[in-house]
Steps between C-alpha positions, in 0.01 A plus 500: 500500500748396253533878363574617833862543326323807342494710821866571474530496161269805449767708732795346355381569165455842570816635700733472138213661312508819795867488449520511113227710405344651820616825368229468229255376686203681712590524862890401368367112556318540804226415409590193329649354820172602686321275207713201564489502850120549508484239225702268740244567804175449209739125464533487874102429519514299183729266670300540862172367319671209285642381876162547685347289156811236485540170748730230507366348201626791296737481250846626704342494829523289790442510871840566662612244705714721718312774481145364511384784252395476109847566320495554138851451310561607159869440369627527127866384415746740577868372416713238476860490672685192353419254247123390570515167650852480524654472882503843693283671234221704683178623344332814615176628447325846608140458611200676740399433812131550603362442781301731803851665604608557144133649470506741818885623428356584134219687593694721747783580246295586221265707678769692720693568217201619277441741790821621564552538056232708514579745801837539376310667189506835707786400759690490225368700277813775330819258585732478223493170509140443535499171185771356674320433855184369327777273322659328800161527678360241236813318501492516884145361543605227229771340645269465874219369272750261358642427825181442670412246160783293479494132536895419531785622687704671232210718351459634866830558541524699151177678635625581829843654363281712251293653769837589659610653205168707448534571918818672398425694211166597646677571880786737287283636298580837591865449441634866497414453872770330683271372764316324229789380290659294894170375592444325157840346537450437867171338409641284225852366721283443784249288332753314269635371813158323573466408166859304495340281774179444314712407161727274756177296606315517168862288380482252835133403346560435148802302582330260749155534273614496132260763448401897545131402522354638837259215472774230481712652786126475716433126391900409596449647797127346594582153411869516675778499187657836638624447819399708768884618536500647148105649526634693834769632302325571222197678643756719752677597178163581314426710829824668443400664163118544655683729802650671249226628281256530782725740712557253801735573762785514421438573118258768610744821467437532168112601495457793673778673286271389219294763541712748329357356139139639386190437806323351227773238436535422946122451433564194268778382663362498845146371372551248238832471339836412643501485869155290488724301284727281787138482732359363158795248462454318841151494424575312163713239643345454836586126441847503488407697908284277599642185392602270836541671806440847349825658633532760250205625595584620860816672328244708304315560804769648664638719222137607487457582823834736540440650168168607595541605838804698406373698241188595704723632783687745170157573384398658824783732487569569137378840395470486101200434376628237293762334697251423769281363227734258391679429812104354564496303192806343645305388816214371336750297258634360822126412620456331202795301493458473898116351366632246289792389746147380689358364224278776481495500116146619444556751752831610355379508110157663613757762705663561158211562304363751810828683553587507118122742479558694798899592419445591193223756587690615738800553290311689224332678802848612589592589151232748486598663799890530378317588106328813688709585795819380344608428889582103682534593813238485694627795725426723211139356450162538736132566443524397143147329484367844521666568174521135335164305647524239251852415556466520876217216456636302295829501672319492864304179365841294422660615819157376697538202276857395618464633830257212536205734537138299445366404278745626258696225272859566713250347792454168418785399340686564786308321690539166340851559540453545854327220501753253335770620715332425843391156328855375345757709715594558887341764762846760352398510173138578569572781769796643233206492204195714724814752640596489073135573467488715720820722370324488133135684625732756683732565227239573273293677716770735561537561098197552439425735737860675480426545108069592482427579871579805739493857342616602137829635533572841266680335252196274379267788421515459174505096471281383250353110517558226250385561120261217377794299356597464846238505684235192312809202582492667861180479544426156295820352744315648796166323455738184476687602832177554628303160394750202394509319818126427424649226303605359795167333579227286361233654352196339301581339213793258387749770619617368909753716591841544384646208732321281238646679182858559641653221718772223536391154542125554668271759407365669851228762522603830692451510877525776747691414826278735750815592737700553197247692342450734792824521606639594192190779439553675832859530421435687175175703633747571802821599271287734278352655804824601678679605142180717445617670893856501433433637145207693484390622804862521658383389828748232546876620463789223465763739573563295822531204335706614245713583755496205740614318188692690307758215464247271361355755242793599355541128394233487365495790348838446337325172368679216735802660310502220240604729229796644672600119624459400177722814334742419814552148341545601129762766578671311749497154425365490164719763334792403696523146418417588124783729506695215628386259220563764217874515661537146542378468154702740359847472692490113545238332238614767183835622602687148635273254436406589079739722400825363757579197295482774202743782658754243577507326164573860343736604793651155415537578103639805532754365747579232280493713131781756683767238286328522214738851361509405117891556523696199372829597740245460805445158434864456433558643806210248689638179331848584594423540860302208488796323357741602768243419727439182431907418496505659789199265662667167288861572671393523841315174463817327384736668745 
């Protein structure tokens, strides 16, 4: 375990080498950021099987405390601010975390991104700048790896700003395309405003712990030295930067215009870099949540809830391919973070793992449809699976998946969040959750069939499916889709379900809440079943209710109309009052306040050097006058 630090290294190592000599290299470097990531997910089961071997008695391992899991910590000095000993000196060190989150999050990112490196082989096969994406796509996975590793504060934080960097470059990386060149800045403003919050609480910690360690901020808060005032804060603010990243209402505007970057690079995003990263963070520091009465938690709950509600209700109406896919990874964000606002964290990380699979096949099931039809909308699509069978599985099985289809991984992940939210939260939020549910089977019942279903319009004739580049991740990602939430229960052997690998405070085997459970199936059989009729078969027509709520739709349609409210506020508040601060700033601050005193000493010199002629009959002149003046003054006195 203590050369877990290797998993990033490999892709870190490799992004400069792309960069200065990809052009001499096969593949212009591709292939040597396929090598490191694969080499990181070869590590990933290195470091798997030295946890599975280790126990507490292992050198850097313990049992967690306020975690109840085996935690391995390996630090190494990092830097010294100060004089060493002296008083306000502060000594920080860089280290690894390990332990069955750190383990799960590493699996998924390794093995997402080795999929997604290796489709983007043909995706992107003839772009100019083919070296360069394999570049930040190494330097990408790196900094989540990194993220995902770190034992302190401050080498998350420089993690989590380089995945927004990387976001940004990867977002835009079409530049000559205006679309492309706003929603990488839109991405990175919207995010940084998160992340100020997150840096904000990161600060509160160290000041009332001394210390960056994650571990040390856990142990002050178990045994009572941070307040519970300060923990509040501090976890709220830490929320802040997670709501960011992980596209929560109201930081959600920036993902679906996302999508305007390479499919291959909204697969990584959406699966296992960057907006897993804020769902990820909670996770982490559940303590600092669940510490005293838990109040942040019902905060996260909420935010959850709307987010993931909302987005479903976009999702049903959104008509590129695309957009609807990630206005769905915005929902099932939201049921995540909904999840662990009921301290549903096995649920919520087993969610992650299930959704990260599923999205990303069906993003790369998307990008072969735009790769061969070169259309997202899914007006112009129909019938494809007559023309693309392996995409329309593969993308049919993740759709089934998070439509919450049996026994298909989507399935039961869900259901343990159902689960934890009727067991922790009120009748609302359980109702809100199976409707949420509910939304997501219809949603992607309706694109699947939209896109693969009905008849083959003209157009498509000549659509060709995925080459095997493309098509071996799809298909390994869809056996995963298809499978994962075996891991769910307890089969022979040591192995008893992922409650008992993945869990805060008590390890719990999975159970299966029989109303839940059949509830939440006949919604999904139900939802499929009346998209197929609406879809397919065209027996169902919503023109009425279209038209009975018109008002509504267009709403919704027009996305809650959070970008123009937010455009509303930056040219009319926002520029306004900055155009009052530059005047102020200018007129009052530069022109009186700085440079005043300065005009009217030189106004006041030139008055006073209009004497100063040079002419010796002038100051004859002055001294006479001030000699008859002064008589003058001296004889009215005496008179």
């Amino acid at each position: 375990m203590e050369w877990a630090w290797l998993i990033p290294i490999f892709s870190f190592a490799a992004a400069p080498l792309i960069v200065v000599f990809g052009k001499f290299l096969p593949g212009k470097g591709s292939w040597l950021s396929i090598l490191a990531i694969g080499g990181g997910f070869v590590m990933f089961w290195v470091v798997l099987n030295s946890w599975l071997a280790a126990n507490a008695a292992t050198s850097g391992c313990f049992t967690s405390e306020n975690t109840g899991m085996l935690t391995c910590d390996y630090e190494r000095s990092w830097f010294n601010a100060g004089l060493v000993g002296e008083i306000g000196s502060v000594s920080l060190h860089w280290g690894i975390l390990v332990d069955p989150l750190t383990i799960a999050m590493l699996g998924l990112v390794t093995f997402v991104a080795l999929m997604v490196q290796i489709y983007s082989l043909a995706y992107m096969h003839g772009d100019p700048r083919f070296g360069w994406y394999f570049a930040v796509h190494s330097l990408f996975a790196a900094a989540m790896l990194t993220l995902v590793l770190a034992d302190n504060f401050l080498l998350l934080y420089v993690a989590w700003e380089l995945v927004g960097i990387c976001s940004y470059l990867l977002i835009g990386f079409w530049h000559e395309r205006p679309q492309a060149r706003e929603a990488a800045k839109k991405a990175f403003i919207v995010t940084r405003i998160g992340d100020v919050g997150l840096l904000i609480g990161i600060l509160l910690i160290w000041r009332d712990v001394g210390s960056f360690s994650m571990l040390d901020a856990f142990e002050a808060v178990r045994t009572g030295a941070m307040s519970e005032g300060v923990t509040t804060a501090a976890a709220l603010l830490l929320f802040l930067g997670a709501m960011g990243k992980s596209a929560q209402v109201p930081f959600h505007v920036w993902l679906p215009d996302a999508m305007e970057g390479p499919t291959p690079v909204s697969a990584l995003i959406h699966a296992a870099t960057m907006v897993i990263a804020g769902v990820f963070l909670v996770a982490r520091v559940f303590p600092l949540f669940e510490a005293y009465d838990a109040d942040p938690l019902i905060v996260v709950a909420i935010v959850g809830l709307v987010t993931a509600l909302g987005a479903a209700t976009i999702a049903l109406v959104a008509t590129d391919l695309k957009r609807i896919l990630a206005y769905s990874t915005i929902s099932h964000l939201g049921l995540m973070m909904l999840s662990l606002g009921a301290f549903g964290y096995t649920a919520a990380i087993f969610h992650l793992m299930a959704h990260g699979f599923s999205k990303a096949l069906l993003f790369l099931g998307a990008g072969s449809v735009l790769h061969s039809t070169e259309f997202q909308e899914t007006g112009e699509m129909g019938g494809l699976r007559k023309v693309m069978p392996l995409t329309a599985i593969v993308f049919s099985i993740g759709a089934l998946s998070l439509g919450g289809i049996p026994i298909l991984a989507g399935f039961w992940s869900k259901d343990e969040i159902l689960v934890a939210v009727a067991d922790h939260r009120n009748v609302t939020f359980i109702v809100l959750t199976l409707f949420t549910a509910l939304l997501s089977a219809l949603y992607m019942a309706r694109a699947m069939f939209l896109v693969f279903y009905g008849p083959l319009k003209d157009q498509n004739n000549q659509v060709h499916d995925a080459p095997a580049a493309m098509a071996v991740p799809m298909a390994i990602l869809g056996v995963l889709a298809l499978g994962f939430g075996l891991i769910s229960f307890n089969w022979p052997g040591s192995y008893a379900g992922i409650g008992t690998f993945v869990f805060f405070e008590h390890a719990e085997a999975f159970h299966f809440e029989i109303w839940i459970g059949v509830l939440s199936i006949v919604m999904s059989v139900a939802a499929f079943y009346v998209a197929h009729l609406i879809y397919v078969r065209k027996s169902i027509s919503l023109d009425s209710v279209r038209a009975r709520n018109a008002g509504i739709l267009k709403v919704i349609e027009n996305k809650y109309y959070f970008d123009e409210v937010y455009q509303w506020t930056i040219d009319r508040l926002v520029l306004v009052f900055s155009r009052f601060i530059a005047y102020f700033d200018r007129a009052i601050i530069n022109d009186i306040m700085v440079n005043g005193p300065a005009d009217v000493t030189r106004k006041f010199g030139i008055a006073l050097r209009v004497h100063v002629t040079g002419h010796v009959y002038s100051y004859t002149l002055a001294m006479a006058l001030g000699s008859i003046g002064l008589g003058i003054f001296v004889w009215l006195r005496v008179v």
